[in-house]
N, C-alpha and C positions, 0 to 999 in steps of 0.2 A: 352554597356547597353543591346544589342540584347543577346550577349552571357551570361549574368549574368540573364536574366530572363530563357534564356534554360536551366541553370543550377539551377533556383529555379523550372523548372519543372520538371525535372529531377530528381530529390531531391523528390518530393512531388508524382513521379509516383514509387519511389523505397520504400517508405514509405508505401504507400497503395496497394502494390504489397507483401512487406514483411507480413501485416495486414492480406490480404487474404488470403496469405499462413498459416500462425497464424490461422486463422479463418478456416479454411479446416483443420487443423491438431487440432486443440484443438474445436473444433462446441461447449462445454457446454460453454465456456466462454460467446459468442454470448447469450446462449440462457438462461443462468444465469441474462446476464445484461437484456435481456428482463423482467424476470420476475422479478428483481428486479423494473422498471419501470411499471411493472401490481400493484404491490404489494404497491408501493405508491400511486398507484390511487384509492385503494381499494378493486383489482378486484381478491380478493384472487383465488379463482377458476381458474381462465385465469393463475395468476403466480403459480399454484400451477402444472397445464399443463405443462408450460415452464420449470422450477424446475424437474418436473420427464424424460423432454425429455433428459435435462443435466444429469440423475443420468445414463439415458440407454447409450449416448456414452460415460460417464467416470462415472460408479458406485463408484469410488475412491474419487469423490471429495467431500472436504469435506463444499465449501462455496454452492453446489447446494444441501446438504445433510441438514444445518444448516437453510437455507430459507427455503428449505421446511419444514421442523418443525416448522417452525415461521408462513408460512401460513396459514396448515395446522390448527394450533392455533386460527388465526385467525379468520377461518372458521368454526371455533367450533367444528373440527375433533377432539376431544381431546386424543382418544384412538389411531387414527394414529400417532396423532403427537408427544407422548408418546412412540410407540413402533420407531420412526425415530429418535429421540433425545437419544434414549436409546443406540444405534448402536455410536453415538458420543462418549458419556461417555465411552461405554466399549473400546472404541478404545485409549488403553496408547501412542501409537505413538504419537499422537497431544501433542500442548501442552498443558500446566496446563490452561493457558487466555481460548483457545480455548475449553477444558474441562468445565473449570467453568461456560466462557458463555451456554455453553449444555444442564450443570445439572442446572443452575439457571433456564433458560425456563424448562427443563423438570420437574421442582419443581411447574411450576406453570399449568402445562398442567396435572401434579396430584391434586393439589389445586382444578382448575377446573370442578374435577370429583370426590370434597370432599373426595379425598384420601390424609386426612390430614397430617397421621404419614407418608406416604410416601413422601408427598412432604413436611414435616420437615427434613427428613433425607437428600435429596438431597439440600435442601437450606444450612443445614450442610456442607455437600461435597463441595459443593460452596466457602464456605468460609475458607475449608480447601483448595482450588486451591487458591485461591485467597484471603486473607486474609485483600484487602481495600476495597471491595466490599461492599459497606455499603446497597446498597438494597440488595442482599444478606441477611446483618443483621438484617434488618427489616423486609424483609420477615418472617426470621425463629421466630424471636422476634413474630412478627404478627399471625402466624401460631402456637407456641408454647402456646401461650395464650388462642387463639381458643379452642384447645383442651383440656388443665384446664377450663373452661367456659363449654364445652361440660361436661366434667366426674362429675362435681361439680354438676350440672344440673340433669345429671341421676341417681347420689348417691342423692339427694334432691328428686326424682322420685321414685328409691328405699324404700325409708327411708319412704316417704308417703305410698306407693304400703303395705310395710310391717304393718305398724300402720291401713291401711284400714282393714286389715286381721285380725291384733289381736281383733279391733273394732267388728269387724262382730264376729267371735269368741268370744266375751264376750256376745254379746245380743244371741248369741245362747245358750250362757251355763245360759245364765238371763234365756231363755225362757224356758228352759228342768226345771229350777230349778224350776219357775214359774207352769209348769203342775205337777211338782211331790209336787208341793204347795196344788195344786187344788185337788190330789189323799188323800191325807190326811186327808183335811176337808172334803170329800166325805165319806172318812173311820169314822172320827168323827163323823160325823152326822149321818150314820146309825145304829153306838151304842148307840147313845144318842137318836133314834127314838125307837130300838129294849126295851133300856131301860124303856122309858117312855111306852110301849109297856104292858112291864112286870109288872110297877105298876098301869096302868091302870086294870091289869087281878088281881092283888092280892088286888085292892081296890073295887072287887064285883059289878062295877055298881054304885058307889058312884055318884047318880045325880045332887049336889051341887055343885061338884067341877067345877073351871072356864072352860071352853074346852081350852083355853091359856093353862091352866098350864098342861092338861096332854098329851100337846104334844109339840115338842118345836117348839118356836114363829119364822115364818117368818119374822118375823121385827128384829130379832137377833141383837142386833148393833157388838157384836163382831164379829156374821159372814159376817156383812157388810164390818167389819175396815179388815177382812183378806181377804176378795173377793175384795178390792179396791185395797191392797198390791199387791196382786197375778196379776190385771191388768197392775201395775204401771212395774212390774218387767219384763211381759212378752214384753214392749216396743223396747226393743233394741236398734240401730240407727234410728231417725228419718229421715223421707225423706227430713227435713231442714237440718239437721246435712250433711244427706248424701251431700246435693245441697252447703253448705257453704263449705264442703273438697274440693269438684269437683272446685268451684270458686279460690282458693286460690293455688291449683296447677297450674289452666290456668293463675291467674294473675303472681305466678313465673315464668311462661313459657314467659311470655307479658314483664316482664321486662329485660328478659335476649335476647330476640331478639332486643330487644329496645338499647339494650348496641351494640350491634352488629352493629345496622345501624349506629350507630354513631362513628365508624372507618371509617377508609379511608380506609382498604382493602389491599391487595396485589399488589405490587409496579411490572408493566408487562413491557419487554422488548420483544423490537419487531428485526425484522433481523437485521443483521450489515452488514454493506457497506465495500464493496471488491474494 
């Protein structure tokens, strides 16, 4: 019995003797699994530390290479952890698994930073490694939609922006017509003044005549009905017109983000367990 327990310690000293040796010849492994235990407690920063101490004694590896990308993620690094997930992707060595998980996080650490087309493309590439990958598919499914929703939006933006223009362009060309309305009846009226002028001179002083009639009458009704005209023309867009266009692009704007909240968004994976 005596000898059977020196032989499970013996056993159990050659184990943790071969571990240390392990752990002195390979140190990221050790400090991989630490940051993997920061990084379930949430303490992205602290595993984000441990993550880069492993990358300085083996820059090669590629499980302290892929956490830190996920942490860095996590931390809302998003431009780190985009350019550290990028180094995975372009590395063909790995495999495809290990690829796709790469470019799936790096799909969404572009998503992130509303670089849509680019994080379509790699959600693509994804599911070109990996072709069961269903968040993967939903991602790009999610992401590709986004982006029809966006261009639909700004050709809808467009298309108003161009109708506000021609709008405004027509009450200008109302208003020009409108003063060259006004130069006409000006021109009228001063021959029809010059005239009355002249047969007041060839009628001698005739002091019976009504004073109405030898000169023309301020109460004109037809220069009323074209000085109303000329007002009506010189209008252009009204400032309701203007306030009713303005409302009706914000409410397209209101119901297109309103469609938005009401997705679930893009499906995020976090590190994988070594």
């Amino acid at each position: 019995m005596k000898r059977y327990v020196l032989v499970m310690l013996a056993v159990a000293m050659a184990l943790l003797g071969a571990e240390s040796v392990s752990a002195q010849r390979m140190p990221e492994r050790g400090l991989v699994r630490k940051g993997n235990r920061q990084y379930n407690r949430e303490r992205y920063e602290k595993s984000i530390e441990s993550y880069t101490k492993a990358l300085a004694a083996d820059p090669t590896s590629f499980e302290a290479t892929f956490n830190l990308g996920s942490s860095l993620f996590r931390a809302e690094r998003y431009e780190k952890a985009e350019q550290t997930l990028a180094k995975i992707v372009a590395d063909t060595t790995r495999s495809e698994i290990d690829r796709s998980e790469a470019v799936y996080n790096l799909g969404n650490t572009q998503f992130a930073q509303q670089k849509f087309k680019e994080a379509l493309e790699s959600y693509r590439q994804a599911m070109r490694l990996n072709p069961d990958d269903q968040e993967a598919k939903y991602n790009y499914a999610f992401t590709k939609r986004l982006i029809q929703e966006q261009e639909n939006q700004q050709n809808q933006q467009n298309d108003q922006n161009q109708q506000n223009d021609q709008n405004q362009q027509n009450g200008q060309d109302q208003q020009q017509n409108g003063q060259n309305g006004e130069g006409e009846q000006d021109k009228q009226q001063g021959e029809q003044e010059q005239q009355n002028k002249d047969g007041q001179d060839d009628q001698n002083g005739q002091s019976d005549q009504n004073p109405q009639e030898q000169q023309g009458s301020p109460n004109d009704p037809s220069q009323q009905e074209q000085s109303g005209e000329s007002q009506q023309s010189q209008g252009g867009i009204s400032p309701q017109e203007q306030q009713a266009m303005l409302e009706a692009i914000q409410a397209q704007e209101d119901k297109t983000q309103d469609k938005l909240k009401e997705k679930k968004g893009v499906l995020i994976r976090g590190r994988r367990n070594w």
